[in-house]
C-alpha positions in Angstrom: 24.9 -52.3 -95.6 23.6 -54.8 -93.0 25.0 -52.6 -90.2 23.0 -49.5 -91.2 19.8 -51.4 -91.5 20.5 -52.8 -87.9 21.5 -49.0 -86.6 18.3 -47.5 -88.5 16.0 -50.9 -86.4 17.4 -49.8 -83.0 16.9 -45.9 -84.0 13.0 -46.8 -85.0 12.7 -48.8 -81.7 14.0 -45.6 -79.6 11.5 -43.3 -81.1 9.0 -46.0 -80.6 9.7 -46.4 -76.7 10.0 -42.6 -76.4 6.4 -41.9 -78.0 5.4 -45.0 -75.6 6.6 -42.8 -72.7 5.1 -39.8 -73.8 2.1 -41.4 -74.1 2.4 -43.3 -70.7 3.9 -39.7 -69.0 0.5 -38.1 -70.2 -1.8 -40.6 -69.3 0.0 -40.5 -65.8 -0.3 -36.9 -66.2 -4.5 -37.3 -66.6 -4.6 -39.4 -63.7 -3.0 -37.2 -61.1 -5.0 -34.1 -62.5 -8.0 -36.6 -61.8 -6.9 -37.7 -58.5 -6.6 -34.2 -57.7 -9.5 -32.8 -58.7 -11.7 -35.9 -56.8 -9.4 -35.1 -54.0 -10.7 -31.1 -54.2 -14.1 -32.1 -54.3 -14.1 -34.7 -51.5 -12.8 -31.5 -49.3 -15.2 -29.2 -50.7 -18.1 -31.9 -49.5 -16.8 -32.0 -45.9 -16.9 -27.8 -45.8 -20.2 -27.9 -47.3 -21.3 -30.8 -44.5 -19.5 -28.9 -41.5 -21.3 -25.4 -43.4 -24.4 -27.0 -43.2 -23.7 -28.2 -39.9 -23.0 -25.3 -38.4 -26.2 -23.4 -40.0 -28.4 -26.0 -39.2 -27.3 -25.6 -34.9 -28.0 -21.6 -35.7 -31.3 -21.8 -37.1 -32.0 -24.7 -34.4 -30.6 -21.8 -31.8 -33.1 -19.3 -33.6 -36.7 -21.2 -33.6 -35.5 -22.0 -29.4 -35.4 -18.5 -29.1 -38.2 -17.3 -31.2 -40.5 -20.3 -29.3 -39.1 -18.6 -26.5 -40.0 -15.1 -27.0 -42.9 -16.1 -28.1 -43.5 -17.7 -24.7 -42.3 -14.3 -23.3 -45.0 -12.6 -25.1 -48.2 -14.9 -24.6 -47.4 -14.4 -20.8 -46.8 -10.7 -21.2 -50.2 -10.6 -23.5 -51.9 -12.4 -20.7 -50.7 -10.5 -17.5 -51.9 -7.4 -19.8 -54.8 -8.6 -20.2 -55.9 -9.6 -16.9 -54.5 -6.1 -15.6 -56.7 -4.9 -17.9 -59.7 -7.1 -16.6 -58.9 -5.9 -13.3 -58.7 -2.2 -13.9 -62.3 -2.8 -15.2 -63.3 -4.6 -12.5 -61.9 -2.4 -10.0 -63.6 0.8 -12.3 -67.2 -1.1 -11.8 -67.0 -1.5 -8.1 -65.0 2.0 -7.5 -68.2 3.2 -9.8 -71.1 1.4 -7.1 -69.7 3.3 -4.2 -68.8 6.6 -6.3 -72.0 7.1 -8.0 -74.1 6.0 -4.8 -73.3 9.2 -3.1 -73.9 11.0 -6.1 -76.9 9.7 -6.8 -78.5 10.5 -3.4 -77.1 14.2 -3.8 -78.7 14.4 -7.1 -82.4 13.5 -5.5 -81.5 15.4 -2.1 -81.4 18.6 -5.1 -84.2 17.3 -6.9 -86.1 18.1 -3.9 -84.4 20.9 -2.9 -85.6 22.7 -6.2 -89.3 22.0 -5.3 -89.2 24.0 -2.0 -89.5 27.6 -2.1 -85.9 29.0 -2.8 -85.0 33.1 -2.7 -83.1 33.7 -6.0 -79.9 33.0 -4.8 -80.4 29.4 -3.3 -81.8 28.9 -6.8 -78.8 29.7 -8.3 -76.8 27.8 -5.7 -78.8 25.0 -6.1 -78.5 25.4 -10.4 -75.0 25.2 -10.2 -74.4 22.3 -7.9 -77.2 20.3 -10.3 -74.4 21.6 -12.7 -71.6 20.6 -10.7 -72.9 17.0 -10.1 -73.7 16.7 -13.7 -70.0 17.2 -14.8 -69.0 14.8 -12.4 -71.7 12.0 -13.5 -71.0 12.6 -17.0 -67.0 12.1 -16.9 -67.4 9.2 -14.4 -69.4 7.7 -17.2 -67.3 8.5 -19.6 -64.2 6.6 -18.1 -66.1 4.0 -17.3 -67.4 3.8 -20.7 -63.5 3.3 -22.1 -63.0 0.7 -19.9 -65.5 -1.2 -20.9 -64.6 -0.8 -25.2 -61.3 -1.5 -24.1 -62.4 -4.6 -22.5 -61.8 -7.6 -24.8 -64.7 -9.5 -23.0 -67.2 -6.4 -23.3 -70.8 -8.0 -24.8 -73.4 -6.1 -27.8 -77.1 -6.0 -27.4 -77.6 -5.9 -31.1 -81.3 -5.2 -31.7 -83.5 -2.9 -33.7 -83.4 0.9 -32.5 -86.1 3.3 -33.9 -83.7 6.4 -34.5 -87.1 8.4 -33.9 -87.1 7.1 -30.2 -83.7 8.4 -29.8 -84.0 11.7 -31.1 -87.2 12.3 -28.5 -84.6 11.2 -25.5 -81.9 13.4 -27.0 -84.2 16.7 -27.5 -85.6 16.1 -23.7 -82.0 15.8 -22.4 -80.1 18.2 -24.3 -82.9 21.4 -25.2 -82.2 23.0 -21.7 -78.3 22.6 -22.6 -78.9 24.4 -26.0 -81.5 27.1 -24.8 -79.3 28.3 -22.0 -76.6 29.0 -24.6 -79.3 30.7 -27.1 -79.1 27.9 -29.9 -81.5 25.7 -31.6 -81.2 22.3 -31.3 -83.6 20.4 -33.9 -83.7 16.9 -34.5 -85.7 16.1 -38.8 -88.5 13.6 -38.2 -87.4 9.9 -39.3 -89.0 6.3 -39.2 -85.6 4.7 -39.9 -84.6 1.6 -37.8 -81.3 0.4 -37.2 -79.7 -2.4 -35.9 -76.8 -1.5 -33.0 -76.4 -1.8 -29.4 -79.0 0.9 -28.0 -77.0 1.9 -25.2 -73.8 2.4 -26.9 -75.7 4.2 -29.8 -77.0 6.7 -27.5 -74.0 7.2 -25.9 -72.2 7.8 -29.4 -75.3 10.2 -30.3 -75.3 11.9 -26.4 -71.6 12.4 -27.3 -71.8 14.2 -30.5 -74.8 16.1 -30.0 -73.3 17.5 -26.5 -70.0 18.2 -28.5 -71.9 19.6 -31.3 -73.7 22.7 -28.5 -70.6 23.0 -26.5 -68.6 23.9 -29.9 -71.6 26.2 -31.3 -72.1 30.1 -29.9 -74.1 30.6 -32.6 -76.7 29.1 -34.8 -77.8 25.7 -34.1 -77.3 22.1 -34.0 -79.4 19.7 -36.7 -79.5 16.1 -35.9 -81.1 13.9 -38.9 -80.8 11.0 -41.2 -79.8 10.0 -44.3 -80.4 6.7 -46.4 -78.1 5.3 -48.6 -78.7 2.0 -50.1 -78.8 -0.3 -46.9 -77.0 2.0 -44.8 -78.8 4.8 -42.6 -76.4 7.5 -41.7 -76.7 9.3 -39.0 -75.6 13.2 -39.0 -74.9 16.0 -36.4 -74.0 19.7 -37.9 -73.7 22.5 -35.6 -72.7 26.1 -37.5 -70.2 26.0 -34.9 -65.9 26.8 -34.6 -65.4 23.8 -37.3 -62.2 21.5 -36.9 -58.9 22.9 -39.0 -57.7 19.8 -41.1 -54.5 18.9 -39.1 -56.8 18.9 -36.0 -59.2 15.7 -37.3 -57.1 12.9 -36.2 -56.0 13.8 -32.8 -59.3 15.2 -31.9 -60.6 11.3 -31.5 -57.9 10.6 -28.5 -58.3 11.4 -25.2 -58.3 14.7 -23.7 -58.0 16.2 -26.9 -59.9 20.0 -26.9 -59.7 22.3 -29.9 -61.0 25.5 -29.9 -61.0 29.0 -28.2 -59.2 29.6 -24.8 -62.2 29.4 -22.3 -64.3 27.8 -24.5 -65.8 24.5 -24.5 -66.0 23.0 -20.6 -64.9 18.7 -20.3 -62.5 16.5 -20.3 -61.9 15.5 -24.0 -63.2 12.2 -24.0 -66.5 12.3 -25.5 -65.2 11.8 -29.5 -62.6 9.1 -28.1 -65.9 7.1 -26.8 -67.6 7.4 -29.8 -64.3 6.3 -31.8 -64.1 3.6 -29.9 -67.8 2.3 -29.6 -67.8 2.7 -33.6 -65.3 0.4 -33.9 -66.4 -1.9 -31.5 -69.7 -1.8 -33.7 -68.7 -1.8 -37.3 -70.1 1.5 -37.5 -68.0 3.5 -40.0 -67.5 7.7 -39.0 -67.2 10.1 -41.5 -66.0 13.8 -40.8 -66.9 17.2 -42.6 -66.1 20.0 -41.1 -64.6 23.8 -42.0 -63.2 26.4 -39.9 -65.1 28.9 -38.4 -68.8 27.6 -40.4 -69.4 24.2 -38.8 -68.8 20.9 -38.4 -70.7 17.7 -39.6 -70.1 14.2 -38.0 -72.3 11.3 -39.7 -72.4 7.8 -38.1 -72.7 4.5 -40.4 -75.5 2.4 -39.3 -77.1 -0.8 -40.5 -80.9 0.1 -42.1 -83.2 -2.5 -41.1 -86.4 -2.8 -43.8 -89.5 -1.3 -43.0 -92.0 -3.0 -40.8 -89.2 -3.8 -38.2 -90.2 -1.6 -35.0 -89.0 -2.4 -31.7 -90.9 -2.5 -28.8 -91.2 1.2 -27.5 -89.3 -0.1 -23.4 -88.2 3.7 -22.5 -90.5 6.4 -24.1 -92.4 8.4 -21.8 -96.2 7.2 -22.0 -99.3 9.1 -20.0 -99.4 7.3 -16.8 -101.8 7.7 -13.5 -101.5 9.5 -10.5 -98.9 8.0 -8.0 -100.3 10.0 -5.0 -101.1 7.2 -2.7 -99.6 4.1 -4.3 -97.5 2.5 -2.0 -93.3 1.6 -3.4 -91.3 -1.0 -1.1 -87.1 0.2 -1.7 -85.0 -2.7 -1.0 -81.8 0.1 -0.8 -78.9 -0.5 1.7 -77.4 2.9 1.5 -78.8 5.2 4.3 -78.3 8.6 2.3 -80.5 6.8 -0.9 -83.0 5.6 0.8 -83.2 9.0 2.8 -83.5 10.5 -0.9 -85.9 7.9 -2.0 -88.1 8.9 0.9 -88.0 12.8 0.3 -88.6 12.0 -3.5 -91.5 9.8 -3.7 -92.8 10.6 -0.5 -92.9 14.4 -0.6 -92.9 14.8 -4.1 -94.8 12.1 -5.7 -97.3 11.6 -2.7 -96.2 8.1 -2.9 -96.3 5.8 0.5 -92.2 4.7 0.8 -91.1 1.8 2.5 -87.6 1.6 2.6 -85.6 -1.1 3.5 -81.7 -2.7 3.2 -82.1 -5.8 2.4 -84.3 -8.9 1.0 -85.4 -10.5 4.6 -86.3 -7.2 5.8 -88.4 -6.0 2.8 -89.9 -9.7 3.2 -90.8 -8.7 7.0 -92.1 -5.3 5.8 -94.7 -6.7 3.3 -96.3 -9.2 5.3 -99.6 -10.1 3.4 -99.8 -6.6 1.6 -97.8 -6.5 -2.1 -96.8 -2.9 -2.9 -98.1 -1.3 -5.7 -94.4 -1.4 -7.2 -90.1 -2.4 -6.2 -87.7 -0.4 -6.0 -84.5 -2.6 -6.0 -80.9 -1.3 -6.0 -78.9 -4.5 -7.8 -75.7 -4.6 -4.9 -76.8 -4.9 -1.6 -75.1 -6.2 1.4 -74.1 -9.8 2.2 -73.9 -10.9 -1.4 -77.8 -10.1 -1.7 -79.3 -8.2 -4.7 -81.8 -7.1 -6.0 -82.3 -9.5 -8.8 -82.6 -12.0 -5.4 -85.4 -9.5 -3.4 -87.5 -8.9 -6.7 -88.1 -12.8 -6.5 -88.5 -13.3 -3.9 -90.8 -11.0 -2.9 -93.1 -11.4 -6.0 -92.9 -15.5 -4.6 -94.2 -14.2 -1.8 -97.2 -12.1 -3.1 -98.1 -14.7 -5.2 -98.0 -12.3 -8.4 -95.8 -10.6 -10.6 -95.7 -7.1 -8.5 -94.1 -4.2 -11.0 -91.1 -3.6 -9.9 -87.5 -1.2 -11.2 -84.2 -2.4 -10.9 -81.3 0.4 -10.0 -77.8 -0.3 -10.7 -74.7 1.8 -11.0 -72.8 -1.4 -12.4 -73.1 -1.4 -16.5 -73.3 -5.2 -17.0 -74.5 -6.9 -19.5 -76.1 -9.6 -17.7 -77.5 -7.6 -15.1 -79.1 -6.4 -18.0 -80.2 -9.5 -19.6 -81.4 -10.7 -15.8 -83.5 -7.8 -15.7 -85.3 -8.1 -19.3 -86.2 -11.9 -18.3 -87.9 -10.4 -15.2 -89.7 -7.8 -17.1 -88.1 -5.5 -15.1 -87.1 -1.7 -16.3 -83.6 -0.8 -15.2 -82.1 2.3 -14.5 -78.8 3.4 -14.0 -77.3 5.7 -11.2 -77.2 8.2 -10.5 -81.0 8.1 -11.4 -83.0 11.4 -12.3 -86.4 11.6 -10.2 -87.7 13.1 -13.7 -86.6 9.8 -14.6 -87.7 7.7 -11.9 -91.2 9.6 -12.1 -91.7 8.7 -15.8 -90.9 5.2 -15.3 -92.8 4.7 -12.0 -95.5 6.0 -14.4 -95.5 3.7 -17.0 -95.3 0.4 -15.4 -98.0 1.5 -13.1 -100.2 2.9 -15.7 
């Protein structure tokens, strides 16, 4: 009996040590799945780090070539804009010598037409005014564009009685729409806006000569409507209309709709107007239908009522200029040719022509003319700004005086206004000239 007991002792302490060794094998077990899976994630850190590595020197790579593409650009962006600069200031001289001839043709004809022509010089003479006209008007046009597309071009913002500019517009364009049978009629208005007056007119000069050029019969109304604090300013014409897949492309340039043989020019009168509106803030609105007509209507600040600008350009009663005596500082011989035929045989004035400021000096002596006739670029790096000075410093007084320039710049402009000084711009109209001469003398 006490053998069994001692076999059943050894046969408990065997399962004893076996469940020990279980429990040991599966705690061994634990620990090597443990080890493993710390093992696993130390590896996955190092891919992550070398991932991370490796898209950190990519995106470094990226922003050195983006900063450097950006460089690229900003240098590109700048030789574009200074080949832009230059292609203005290369228009503005090519424009001094361009219109210069032009302008003396244009007087040479104006006193051509006051001799006594047979009916055929008439007509010769008719069409070259004609012929020059084209000319002046897409020389201005181009130089127009260059100077919107300029990034440095400079607004005179300042009231503009719309009234004003509808008497300049009926003077200039009537003989356009009576030689084509239409009637041009402008509503009365007392509206004032606030824009750049010379871009205004040429965005009005644009659409009004669009508006008779696309009308063979009919008419062409040119008004104004108020709407809140916004005067609009419309142009209809009962003329060929504009289809509706024709509206947007009729803004660029050279764009013509219409007939074959209709409408003479170049196609960039609507693309000036585009472009001056935007310049401006001046929103364009477009109504138009084929065959009946077409309505354009201009956006423009209203200014309250009581603002009126000082009337610079209309055409006031003035005296006789027979006799008065006009010093030319010109240093073109073919203008100051045509300056002598115009004011001396036509206006009866007494002209003294000269090319620069010492010799207009040396012509005055102690005798002020009644008035100055200055072209702006004269030789030697002297202008006209220079001779007007000088030669009122000399009289002692203020003597009236025009300044002529085929260069639109701003401060030119803004020289002239300090001066007092009217300025006209070449080529210059002796009905022009006259009107002016009139005024300042009157």
């Amino acid at each position: 009996m006490i053998f069994l007991r001692g076999d059943e002792s050894e046969q408990r302490r065997a399962e004893k040590l076996t469940r020990i060794t279980d429990v040991l094998a599966e705690r061994v077990d634990r620990l090597e799945e443990a080890r493993g899976s710390a093992w696993s994630m130390f590896q996955a850190a190092i891919a992550l780090e070398q991932e991370v590595q490796a898209r950190t020197r990519e995106l470094e790579q990226a922003l050195a070539d983006l900063s450097e593409r950006n460089r690229e650009l900003a240098i590109t962006r700048a030789a574009a804009e200074e080949a832009n600069r230059s292609k203005t200031r290369f228009l503005r001289a090519a424009s001094h010598d361009l219109l210069q001839p032009l302008s003396a043709a244009k007087l040479f004809l104006s006193a051509l037409r006051d001799t006594q022509l047979d009916p055929f010089q008439s007509e010769l003479t008719q069409r070259l005014s004609g012929a020059f006209e084209s000319v002046e008007e897409l020389m201005h046009a181009v130089l127009d564009i260059a100077r919107l597309d300029s990034q440095r071009i400079e607004f005179q913002r300042k009231p503009v009685e719309l009234a004003q500019l509808f008497s300049r517009l009926g003077v200039e364009y009537a003989p356009m729409a009576e030689a084509k049978g239409l009637k041009l009629s402008f509503a009365p208005t007392s509206a004032v806006v606030e824009s750049d007056p010379v871009f205004l007119r040429r965005i009005a000069q644009n659409l009004v000569s669009n508006a008779i050029k696309y009308t063979d019969r009919g008419g062409v109304l040119v008004g104004v409507r108020r709407r809140g604090d916004r005067a609009w300013l419309d142009v209809l014409d009962t003329g060929v209309g504009i289809a509706p897949e024709d509206r947007s492309r009729i803004f660029d340039e050279f764009q013509r709709i219409g007939r074959e043989g209709g409408a003479p020019g170049m196609g960039l009168g609507l693309s000036i107007v585009r472009r001056a509106c935007a310049k401006l803030g001046h929103a364009i609105a477009l109504d138009s239908e084929p065959g009946r007509g077409t309505a354009f209507r201009i956006s423009l600040p209203l200014l309250t009522p009581g603002v009126v600008p000082a009337r610079t350009d209309a055409a006031l009663p003035g005296p006789s200029l027979r006799g008065r005596v006009a010093l030319v500082v010109e240093n073109d011989d073919a203008m100051r040719l045509a300056y002598q035929f115009l004011l001396g045989d036509r206006l009866g004035m007494v002209a003294r022509v000269s090319g620069g400021t010492a010799e207009a000096l040396a012509m005055m002596g102690d005798e002020p003319p009644d008035v100055v006739i200055a072209d702006y670029n004269l030789d030697n790096d002297d202008t006209g700004l220079q001779a007007i000075r000088a030669l009122r410093e000399a009289a002692g007084q203020p003597v009236p005086a025009i300044m002529v320039s085929a260069r639109r710049d701003a401060e030119i402009g803004r020289a002239s206004l300090e001066l007092g000084v009217p300025m006209l711009e070449k080529p210059i109209r002796a009905e022009e000239l006259q009107s002016v001469l009139q005024r300042i003398l009157a």
